[in-house]
C-alpha positions as CSV (number, residue, x, y, z in Angstrom):
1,X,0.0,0.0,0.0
2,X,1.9,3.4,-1.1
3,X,0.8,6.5,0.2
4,X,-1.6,7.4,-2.5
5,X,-3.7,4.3,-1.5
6,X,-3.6,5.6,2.1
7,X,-5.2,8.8,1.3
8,X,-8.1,7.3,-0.2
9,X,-8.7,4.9,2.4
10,X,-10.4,6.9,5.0
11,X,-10.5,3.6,7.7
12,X,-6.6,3.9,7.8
13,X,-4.5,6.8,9.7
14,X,-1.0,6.3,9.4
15,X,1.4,9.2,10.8
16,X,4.8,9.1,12.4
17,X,5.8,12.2,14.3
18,X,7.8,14.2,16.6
19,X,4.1,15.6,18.5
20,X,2.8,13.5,21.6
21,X,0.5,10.9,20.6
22,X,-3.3,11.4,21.7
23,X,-4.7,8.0,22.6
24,X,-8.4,9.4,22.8
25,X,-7.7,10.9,19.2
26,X,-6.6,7.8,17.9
27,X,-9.7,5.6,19.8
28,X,-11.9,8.3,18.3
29,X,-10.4,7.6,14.8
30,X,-11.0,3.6,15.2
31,X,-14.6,4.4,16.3
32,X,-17.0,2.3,14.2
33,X,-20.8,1.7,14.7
34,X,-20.3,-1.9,13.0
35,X,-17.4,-2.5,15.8
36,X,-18.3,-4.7,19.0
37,X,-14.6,-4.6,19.4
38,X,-11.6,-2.1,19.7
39,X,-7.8,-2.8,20.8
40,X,-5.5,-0.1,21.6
41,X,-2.2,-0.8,22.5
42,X,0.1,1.7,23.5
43,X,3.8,0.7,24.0
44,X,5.7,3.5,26.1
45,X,9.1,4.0,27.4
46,X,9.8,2.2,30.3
47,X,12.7,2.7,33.1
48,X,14.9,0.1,32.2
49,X,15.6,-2.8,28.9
50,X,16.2,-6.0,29.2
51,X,20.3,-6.0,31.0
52,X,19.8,-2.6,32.4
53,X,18.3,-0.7,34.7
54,X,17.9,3.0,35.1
55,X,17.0,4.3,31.3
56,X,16.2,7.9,31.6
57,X,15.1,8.5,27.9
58,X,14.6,6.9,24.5
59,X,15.5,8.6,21.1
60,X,13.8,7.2,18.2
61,X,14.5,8.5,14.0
62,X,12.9,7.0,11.6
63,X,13.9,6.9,8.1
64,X,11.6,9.6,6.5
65,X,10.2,9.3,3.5
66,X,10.0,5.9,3.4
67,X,8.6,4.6,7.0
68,X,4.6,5.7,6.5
69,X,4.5,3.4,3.6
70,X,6.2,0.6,4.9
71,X,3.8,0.9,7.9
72,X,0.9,0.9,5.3
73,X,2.6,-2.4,3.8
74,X,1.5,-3.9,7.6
75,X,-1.3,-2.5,7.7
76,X,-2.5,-3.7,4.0
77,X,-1.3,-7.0,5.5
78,X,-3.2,-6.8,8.3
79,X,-6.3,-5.8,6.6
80,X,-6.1,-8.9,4.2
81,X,-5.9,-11.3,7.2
82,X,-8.6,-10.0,9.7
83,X,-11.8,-8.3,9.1
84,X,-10.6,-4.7,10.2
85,X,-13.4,-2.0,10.2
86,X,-10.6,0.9,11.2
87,X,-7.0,0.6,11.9
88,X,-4.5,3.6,13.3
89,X,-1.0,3.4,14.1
90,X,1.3,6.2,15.1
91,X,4.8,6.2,16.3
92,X,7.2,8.5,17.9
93,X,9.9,10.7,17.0
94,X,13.1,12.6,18.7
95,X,13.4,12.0,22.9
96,X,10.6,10.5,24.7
97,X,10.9,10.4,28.5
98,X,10.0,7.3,31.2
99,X,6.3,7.0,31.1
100,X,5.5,8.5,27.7
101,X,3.7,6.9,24.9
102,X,6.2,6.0,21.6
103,X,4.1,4.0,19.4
104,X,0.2,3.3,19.4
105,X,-1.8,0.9,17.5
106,X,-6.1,0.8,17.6
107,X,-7.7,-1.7,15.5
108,X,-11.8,-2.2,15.8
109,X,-13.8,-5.0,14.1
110,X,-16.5,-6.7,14.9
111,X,-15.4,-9.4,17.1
112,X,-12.7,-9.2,19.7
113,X,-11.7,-12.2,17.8
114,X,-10.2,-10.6,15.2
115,X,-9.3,-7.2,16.8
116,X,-6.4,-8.9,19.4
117,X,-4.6,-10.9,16.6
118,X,-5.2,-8.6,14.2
119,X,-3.5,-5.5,16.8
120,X,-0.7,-7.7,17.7
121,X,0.2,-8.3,14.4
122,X,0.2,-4.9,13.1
123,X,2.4,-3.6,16.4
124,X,4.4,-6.9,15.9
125,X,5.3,-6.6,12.2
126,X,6.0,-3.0,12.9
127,X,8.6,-3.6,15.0
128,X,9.7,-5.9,12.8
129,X,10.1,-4.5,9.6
130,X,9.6,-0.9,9.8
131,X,12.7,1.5,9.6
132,X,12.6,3.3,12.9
133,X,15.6,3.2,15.2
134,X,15.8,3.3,19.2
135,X,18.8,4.9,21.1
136,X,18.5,4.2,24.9
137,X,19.6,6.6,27.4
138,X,20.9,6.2,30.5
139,X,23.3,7.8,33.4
140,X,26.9,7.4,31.9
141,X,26.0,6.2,28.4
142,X,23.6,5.8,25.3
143,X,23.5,2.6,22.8
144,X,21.4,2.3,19.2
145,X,19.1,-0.6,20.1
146,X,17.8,-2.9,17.0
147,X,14.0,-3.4,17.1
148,X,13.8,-6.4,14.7
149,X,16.2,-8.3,17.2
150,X,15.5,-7.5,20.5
151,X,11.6,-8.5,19.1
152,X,12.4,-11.6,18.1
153,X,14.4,-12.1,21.3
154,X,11.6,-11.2,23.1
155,X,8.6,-12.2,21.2
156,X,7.5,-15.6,23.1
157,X,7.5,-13.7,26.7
């Protein structure tokens, strides 16, 4: 899905951006009267990573200009697998602090069947494939963290 299909698809809001993300904007978006089920997750820097304790901040870039349509490539996937009335996913840019929201993904259908699977998998592939990188912060030092590892690392937890 390229970014001309996006914007002709009004059940699909895509956006990656420096601004903090509005989770009631987002449910709002994903509001359907055919939907007996939304799912809104909400991943958000947390104090420490998996060897280390005491992040202070995250810094995430994304590779502009190419990142909202390989998000849409999920999301197309997505949308071929489940039944999805309305999907949104919006990630972060620049430094987040402990606490705030870096990525959000809402997906309603009809059935909560569908939405759970359907949400993991979008926030899952994103992780996954999408070029957006992660620099953790911490007292004495910083490191470039890999997404598409640490997730499958981590995915079976």
């Amino acid at each position: 899905m390229n970014r001309s299909d996006l914007a002709s698809q009004a059940s699909v809001h895509i956006d990656v951006t420096a601004e903090p993300i509005d989770a009631a904007a987002i449910l709002d978006f994903v509001a359907d009267p055919s939907a007996g089920a939304t799912v809104l997750f909400s991943g958000t820097v947390r104090d420490h990573s998996e060897g280390r304790e005491g992040v202070t901040h995250l810094e995430y870039e994304a590779y502009e200009g190419v990142v909202v349509d390989k998000i849409g490539e999920v999301v197309s996937q997505a949308m071929e697998q489940w039944p999805i009335l309305r999907v949104a996913a919006v990630h972060r840019t620049g430094s987040l602090g402990v606490g705030e929201p870096a990525v959000m993904v809402a997906v309603s259908t009809a059935h909560r069947n569908d939405a759970f699977p359907a949400c993991k998998f979008v926030i899952d592939e994103l992780k996954r494939s999408v070029p957006i990188w992660k620099k953790e912060h911490w007292p004495g030092g910083a490191e470039w963290v890999r997404e598409d590892l640490h997730h499958q690392k981590t995915d079976d937890r």
